[in-house]
C-alpha positions as CSV (number, residue, x, y, z in Angstrom):
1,X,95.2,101.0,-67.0
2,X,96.4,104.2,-65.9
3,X,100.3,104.9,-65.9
4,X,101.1,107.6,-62.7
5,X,103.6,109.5,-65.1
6,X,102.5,109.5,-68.6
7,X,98.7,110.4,-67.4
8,X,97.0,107.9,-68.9
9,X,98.5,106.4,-72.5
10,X,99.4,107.9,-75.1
11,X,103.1,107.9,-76.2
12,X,104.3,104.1,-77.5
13,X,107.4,104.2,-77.8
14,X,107.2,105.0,-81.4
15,X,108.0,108.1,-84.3
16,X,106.0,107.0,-86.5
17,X,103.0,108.7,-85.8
18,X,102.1,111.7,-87.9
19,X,100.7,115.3,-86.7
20,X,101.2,114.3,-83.2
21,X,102.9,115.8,-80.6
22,X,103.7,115.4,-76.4
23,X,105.6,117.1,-74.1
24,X,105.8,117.0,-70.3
25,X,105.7,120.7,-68.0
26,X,108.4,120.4,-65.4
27,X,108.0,123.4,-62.9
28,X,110.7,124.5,-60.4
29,X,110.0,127.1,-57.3
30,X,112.8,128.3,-54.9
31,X,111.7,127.9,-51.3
32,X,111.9,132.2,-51.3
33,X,109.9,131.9,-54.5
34,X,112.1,134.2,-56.0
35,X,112.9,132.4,-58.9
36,X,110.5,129.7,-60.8
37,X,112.2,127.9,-63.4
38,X,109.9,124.9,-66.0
39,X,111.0,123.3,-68.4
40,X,108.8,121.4,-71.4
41,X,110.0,118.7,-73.0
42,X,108.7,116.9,-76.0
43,X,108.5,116.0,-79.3
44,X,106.6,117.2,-82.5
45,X,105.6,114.8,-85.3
46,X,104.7,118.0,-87.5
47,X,105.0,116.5,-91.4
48,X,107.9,117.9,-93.0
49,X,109.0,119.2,-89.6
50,X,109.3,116.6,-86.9
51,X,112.0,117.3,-84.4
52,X,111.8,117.2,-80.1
53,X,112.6,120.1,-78.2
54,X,113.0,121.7,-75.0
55,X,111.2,124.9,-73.7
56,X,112.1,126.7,-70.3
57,X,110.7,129.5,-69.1
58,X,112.8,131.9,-66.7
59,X,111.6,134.5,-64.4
60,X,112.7,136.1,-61.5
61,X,113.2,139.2,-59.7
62,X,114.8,141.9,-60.6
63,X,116.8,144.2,-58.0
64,X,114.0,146.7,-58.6
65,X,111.9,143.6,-57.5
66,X,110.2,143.2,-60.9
67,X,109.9,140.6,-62.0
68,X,111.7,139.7,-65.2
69,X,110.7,136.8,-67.7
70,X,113.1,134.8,-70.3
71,X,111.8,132.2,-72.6
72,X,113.0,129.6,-75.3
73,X,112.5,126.8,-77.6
74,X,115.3,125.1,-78.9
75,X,114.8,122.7,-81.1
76,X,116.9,119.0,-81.3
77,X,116.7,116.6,-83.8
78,X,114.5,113.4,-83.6
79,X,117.2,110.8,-83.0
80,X,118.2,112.9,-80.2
81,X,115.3,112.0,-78.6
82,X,114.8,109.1,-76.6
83,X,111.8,107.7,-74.4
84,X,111.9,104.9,-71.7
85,X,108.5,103.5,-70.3
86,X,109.3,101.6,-66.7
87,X,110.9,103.1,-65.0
88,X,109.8,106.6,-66.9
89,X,112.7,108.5,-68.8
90,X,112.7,111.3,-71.6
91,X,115.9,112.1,-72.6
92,X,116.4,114.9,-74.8
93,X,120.5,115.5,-75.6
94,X,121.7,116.1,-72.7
95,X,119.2,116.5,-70.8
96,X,117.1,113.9,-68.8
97,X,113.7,114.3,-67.4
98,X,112.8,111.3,-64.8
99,X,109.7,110.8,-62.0
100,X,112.9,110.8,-59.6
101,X,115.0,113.9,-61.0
102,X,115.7,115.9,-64.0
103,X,119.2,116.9,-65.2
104,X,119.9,119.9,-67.4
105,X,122.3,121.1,-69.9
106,X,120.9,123.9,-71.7
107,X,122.0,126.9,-73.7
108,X,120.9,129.6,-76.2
109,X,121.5,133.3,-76.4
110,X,119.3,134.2,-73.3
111,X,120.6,131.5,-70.6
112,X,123.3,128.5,-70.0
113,X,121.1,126.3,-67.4
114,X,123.4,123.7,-65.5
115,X,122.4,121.3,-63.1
116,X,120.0,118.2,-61.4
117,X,117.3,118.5,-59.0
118,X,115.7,115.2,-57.3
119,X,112.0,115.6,-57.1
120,X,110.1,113.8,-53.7
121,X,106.4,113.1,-52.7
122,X,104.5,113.4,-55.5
123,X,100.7,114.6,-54.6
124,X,98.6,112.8,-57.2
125,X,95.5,113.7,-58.2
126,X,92.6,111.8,-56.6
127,X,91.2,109.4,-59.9
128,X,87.8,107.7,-60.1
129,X,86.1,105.4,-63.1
130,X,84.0,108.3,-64.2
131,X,87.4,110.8,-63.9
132,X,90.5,108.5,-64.2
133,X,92.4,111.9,-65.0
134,X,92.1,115.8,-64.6
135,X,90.3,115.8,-67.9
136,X,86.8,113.9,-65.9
137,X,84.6,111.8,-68.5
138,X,86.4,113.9,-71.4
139,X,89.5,111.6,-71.1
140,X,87.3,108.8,-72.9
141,X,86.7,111.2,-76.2
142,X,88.4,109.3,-78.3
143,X,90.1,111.8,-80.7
144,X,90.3,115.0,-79.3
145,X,92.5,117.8,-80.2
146,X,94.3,118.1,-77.3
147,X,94.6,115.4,-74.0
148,X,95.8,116.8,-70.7
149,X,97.2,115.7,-67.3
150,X,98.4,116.0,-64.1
151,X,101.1,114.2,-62.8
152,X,102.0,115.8,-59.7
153,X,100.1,118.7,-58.0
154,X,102.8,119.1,-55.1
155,X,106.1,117.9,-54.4
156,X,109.1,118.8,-52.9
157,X,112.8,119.8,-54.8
158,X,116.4,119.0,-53.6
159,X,119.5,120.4,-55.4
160,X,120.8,123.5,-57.3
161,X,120.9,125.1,-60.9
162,X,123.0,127.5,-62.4
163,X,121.9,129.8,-64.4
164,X,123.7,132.3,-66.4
165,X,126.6,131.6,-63.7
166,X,124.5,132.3,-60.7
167,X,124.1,129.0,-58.4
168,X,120.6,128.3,-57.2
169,X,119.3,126.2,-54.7
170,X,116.4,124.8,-55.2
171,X,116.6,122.7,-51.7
172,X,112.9,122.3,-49.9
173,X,111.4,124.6,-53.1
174,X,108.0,123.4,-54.9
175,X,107.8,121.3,-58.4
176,X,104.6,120.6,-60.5
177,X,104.0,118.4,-63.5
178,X,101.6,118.2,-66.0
179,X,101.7,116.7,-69.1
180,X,99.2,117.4,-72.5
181,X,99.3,115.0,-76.3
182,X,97.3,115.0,-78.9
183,X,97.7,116.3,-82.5
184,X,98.1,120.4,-81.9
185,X,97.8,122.3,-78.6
186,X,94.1,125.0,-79.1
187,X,95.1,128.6,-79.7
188,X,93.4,129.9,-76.9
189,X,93.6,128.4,-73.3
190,X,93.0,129.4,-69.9
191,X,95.8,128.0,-67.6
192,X,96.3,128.5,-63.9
193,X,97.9,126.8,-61.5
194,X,99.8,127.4,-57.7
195,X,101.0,125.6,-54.7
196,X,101.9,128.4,-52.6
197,X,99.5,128.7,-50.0
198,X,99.9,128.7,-46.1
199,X,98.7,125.3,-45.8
200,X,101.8,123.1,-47.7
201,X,99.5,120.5,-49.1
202,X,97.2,122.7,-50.8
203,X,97.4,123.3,-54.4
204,X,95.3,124.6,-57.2
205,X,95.0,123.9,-60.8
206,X,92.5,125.3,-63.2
207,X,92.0,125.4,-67.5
């Protein structure tokens, strides 16, 4: 009943609905934690404006050691957007988002992001009847505003990016992924999540 990657349902394959929109939070940590990288991928089925897109967000340090944030949304049309249940796949131009690896090509006036990272071990969330996702009993609401889950709390990266011509490895660093759907994301949210902790399994996620 309950699909590992998509968290449970919701996406069919299908453009067709209306108002609706899903995306998937990709987060990337270097083993120095330097740099974090995530990327959102997704698609809006806004009337009048239905198009999938690709968000990142970009921080690092700065040689002060400040850190410094970048952040985008660039938008792609509809036909360049293309799903794949078993085994997962969101494709997205040219980029591809998988359970195994995600490749990127991405550019706007802030950053050119090159590269593919393999993703290993996924730490799933422990599920239940009564809380078959990180949502508990609320994942049975039929017709809520917003749905979330949690894919992977913990796993491990292999592979480099580079970004604005600076090669990053990303080898033994820390990914996360989450994913949320429904038919608009709430205006006001309380998000928190880490798996940096002395003990390597331990994560925490709160909202």
């Amino acid at each position: 009943m309950f699909d590992k990657i998509r968290n449970p349902i919701l996406f069919q394959g299908t453009l067709t609905k209306k108002n609706y929109f899903e995306g998937w939070y990709y987060k990337q940590v270097s083993i120095d934690e330097k740099v974090s990288i995530s990327f959102i991928p997704g698609v809006s089925l806004v009337k009048g404006d239905e198009h999938s897109f690709i968000q990142y967000i970009y921080v690092t340090l700065s040689e002060q050691n400040e850190l410094v944030t970048k952040t985008g949304y660039i938008r792609y049309r509809l036909d360049e957007f293309n799903y794949q249940h078993k085994p997962f796949s969101v494709q997205i131009g040219d980029n591809t988002f998988t359970e195994s690896f995600v490749s990127i090509q991405l550019k706007d006036e802030q950053v050119t992001i090159q590269g593919k990272l393999t993703l290993n071990d996924f730490q799933d969330i422990k599920r239940t009847v009564f809380s078959p996702s990180i949502m508990g009993g609320f994942a049975y609401i039929p017709k809520m505003e917003c749905y979330h889950g949690v894919i992977s709390m913990n796993h491990t990266l292999k592979g480099f990016l580079n970004i604005n011509n600076q090669k990053i490895d990303f080898t033994m660093g820390k990914g996360y992924i989450e994913k949320d759907w429904g038919t608009s994301f709430p205006k006001e949210y309380t998000w928190i999540q880490s798996n940096h902790f002395k003990n390597p399994s331990t994560s925490l996620f709160f909202q």
